[in-house]
C-alpha positions in Angstrom: 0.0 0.0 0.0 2.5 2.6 0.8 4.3 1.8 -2.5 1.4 2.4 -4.2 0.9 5.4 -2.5 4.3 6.9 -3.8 3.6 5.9 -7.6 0.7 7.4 -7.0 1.4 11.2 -7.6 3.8 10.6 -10.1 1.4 8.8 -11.9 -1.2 11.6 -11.7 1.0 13.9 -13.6 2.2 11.4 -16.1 -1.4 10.9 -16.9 -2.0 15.0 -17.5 1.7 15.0 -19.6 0.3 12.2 -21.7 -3.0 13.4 -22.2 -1.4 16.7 -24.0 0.8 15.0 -26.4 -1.7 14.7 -28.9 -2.8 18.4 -28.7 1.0 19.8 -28.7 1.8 17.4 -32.0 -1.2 18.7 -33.1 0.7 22.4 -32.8 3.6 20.9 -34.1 2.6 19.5 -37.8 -1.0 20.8 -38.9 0.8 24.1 -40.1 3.8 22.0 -41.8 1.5 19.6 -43.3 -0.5 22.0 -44.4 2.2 23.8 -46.4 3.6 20.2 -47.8 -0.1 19.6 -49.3 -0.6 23.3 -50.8 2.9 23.1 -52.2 2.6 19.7 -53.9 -1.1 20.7 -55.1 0.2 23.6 -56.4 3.3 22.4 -58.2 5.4 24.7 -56.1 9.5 24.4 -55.2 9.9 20.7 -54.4 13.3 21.6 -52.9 11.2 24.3 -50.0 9.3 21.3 -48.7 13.1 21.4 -46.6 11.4 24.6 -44.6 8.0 22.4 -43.3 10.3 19.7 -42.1 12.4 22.1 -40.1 9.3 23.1 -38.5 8.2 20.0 -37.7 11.3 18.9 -36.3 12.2 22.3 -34.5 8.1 21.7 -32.4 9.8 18.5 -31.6 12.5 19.3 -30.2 11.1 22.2 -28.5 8.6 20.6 -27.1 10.8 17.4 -25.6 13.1 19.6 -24.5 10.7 21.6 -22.4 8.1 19.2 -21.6 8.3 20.0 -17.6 8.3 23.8 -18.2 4.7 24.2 -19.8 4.6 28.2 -18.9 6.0 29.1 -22.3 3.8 26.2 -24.6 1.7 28.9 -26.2 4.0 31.6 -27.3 6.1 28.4 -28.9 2.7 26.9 -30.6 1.9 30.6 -31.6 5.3 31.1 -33.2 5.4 27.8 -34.3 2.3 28.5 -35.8 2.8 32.1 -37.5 6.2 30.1 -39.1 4.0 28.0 -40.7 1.5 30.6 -42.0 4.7 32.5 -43.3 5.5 29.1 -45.8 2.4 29.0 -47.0 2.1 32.7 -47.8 5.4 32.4 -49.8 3.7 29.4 -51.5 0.7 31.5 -52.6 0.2 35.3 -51.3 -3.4 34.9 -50.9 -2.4 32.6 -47.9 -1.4 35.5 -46.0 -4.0 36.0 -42.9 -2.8 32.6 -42.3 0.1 33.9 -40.6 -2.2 35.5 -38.0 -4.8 32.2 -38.0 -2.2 29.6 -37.4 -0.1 32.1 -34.6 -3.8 32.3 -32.8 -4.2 28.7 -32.9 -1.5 27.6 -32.5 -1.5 29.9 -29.0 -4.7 28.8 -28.0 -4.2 25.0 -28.6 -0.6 24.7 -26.9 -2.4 27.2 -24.2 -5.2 25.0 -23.5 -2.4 21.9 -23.1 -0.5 24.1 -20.4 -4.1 24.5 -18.5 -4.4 20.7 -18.5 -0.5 20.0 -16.7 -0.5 22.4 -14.4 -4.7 23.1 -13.4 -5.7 22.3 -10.8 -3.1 22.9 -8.7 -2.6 19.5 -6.6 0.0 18.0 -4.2 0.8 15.5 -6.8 2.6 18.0 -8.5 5.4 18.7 -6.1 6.4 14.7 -6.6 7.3 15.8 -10.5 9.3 17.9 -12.2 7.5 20.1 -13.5 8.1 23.5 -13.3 5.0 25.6 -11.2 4.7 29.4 -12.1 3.0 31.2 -9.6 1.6 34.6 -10.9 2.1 37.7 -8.7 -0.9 39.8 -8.0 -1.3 42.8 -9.2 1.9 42.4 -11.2 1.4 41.5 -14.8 3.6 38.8 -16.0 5.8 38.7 -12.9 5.9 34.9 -11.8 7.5 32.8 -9.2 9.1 29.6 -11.0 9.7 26.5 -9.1 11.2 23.8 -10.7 12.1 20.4 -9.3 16.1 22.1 -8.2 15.5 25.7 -8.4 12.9 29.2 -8.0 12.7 31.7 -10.5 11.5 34.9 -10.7 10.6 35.6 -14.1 9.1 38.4 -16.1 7.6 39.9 -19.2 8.4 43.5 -18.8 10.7 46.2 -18.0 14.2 44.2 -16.6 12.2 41.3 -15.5 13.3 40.5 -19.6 16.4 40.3 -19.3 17.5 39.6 -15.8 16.0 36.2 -13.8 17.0 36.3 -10.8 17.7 32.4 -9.6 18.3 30.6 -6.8 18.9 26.6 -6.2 16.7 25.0 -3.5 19.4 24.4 -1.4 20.1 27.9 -1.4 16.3 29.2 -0.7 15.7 29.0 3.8 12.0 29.9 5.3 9.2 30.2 2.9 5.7 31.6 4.4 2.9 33.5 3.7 2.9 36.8 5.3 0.3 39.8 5.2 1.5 43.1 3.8 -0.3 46.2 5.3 0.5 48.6 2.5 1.9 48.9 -1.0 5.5 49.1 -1.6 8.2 48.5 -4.0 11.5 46.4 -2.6 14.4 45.6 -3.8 15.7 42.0 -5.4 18.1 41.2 -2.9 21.3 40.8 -4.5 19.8 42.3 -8.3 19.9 46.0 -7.5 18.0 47.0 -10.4 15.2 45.2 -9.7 12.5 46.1 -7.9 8.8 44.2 -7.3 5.7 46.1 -6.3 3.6 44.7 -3.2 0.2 45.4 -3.1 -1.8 44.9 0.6 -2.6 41.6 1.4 -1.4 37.7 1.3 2.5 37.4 0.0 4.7 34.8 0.1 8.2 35.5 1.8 11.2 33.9 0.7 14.3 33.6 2.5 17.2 33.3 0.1 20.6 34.7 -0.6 21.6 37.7 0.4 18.0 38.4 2.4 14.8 37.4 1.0 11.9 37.9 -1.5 8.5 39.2 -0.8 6.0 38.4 -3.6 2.6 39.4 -3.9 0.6 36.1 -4.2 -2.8 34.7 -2.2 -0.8 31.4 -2.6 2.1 31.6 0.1 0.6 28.2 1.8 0.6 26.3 -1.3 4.0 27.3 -3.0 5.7 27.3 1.0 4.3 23.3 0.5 5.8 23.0 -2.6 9.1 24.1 -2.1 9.7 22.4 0.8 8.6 18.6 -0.5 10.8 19.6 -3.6 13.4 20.0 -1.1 12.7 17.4 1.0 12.5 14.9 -2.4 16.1 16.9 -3.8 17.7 15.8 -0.4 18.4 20.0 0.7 18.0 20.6 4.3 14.6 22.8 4.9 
């Protein structure tokens, strides 16, 4: 029983991985197939079917390679997709609001895969390795990152682009949910030009390296959880 009990979570997320292949190989070669048929219905340039096939096997790779980090699936499926809609424009102009169609769907189908691995959140997946984003409130696309060895901050404006701050488990110490009585904007310990707006309310409070992050979130139980069975699991002391 208590062997079963251990597969257990592990099987839970395995199930949710395998259940999105089909949808993410669906992102991977409708576009490129698309553009094989058009160009050999056409009688186009034999020698460009090269470009579909580099698609198809650029998804692939992309998509193994990253297959515990879903939080970037749909800006891959939409590039991935607005590739494809490029070929077949350059097979036939009049192919051209493709380019938008197949970078919307492919978003929205490699989207919809990423909502199906990582919601709902369950204690079954802190026994993987896939990577949890957390989304900060009241701070668009700032996100705390765990991953089965590491937390992230990560970020899709101003330095947050270019700078992510990073810090191994056995690195990060306490990690609780505090209450924050008043809006402010701290420092990243250690990353002086970055700063993170708290809003009043839940955050979580992370001791790591040289002092500690404070991040806006009604989650602090759930990621304080997580992180510490990932580091009980990578063998870290708490």
């Amino acid at each position: 029983m208590r062997g079963q009990r251990e597969r257990d979570p592990v099987g839970v997320v395995a199930a949710r991985l395998r259940r999105v292949r089909p949808r993410l190989g669906l992102v991977v070669v409708l576009g490129p197939l698309a553009g094989i048929g058009l160009t050999l219905f056409l009688g186009g340039w034999l020698p460009g079917l090269a470009v579909p096939g580099v698609l198809v096997l650029a998804g692939l790779l992309y998509f193994r390679s990253r297959r515990f980090r879903p939080r970037r699936w749909p800006v891959a499926g939409a590039v991935l997709g607005a590739l494809a809609g490029g070929y077949l424009t350059a097979v036939s102009p009049w192919f051209a609001p493709l380019v938008i169609g197949f970078g919307i769907a492919g978003w929205f189908t490699a989207g919809k895969a990423r909502a199906w691995v990582l919601e709902p959140y369950t204690p079954e997946l802190a026994d993987s390795q896939v990577e949890v984003p957390w989304q900060a409130r009241g701070a668009r696309g700032l996100a705390l990152l765990v991953a089965h060895d590491r937390i992230t901050l990560s970020g899709g404006r101003g330095p947050f682009r270019l700078v992510r701050p990073m810090v191994a488990l056995s690195g990060v110490g306490t990690v609780e949910q505090v209450m924050v009585a008043r809006r402010a904007t701290l420092p990243v310990p250690g990353v002086g030009e970055l700063r993170v707006t708290v809003t009043p309310g839940p955050a979580v409070r992370i001791t790591v390296p040289p002092g500690e992050w404070i991040l806006p979130t009604d989650h602090g139980r759930e990621i304080a959880r997580l992180v510490a069975r990932r580091k009980e699991i990578a063998g870290v002391g708490r």
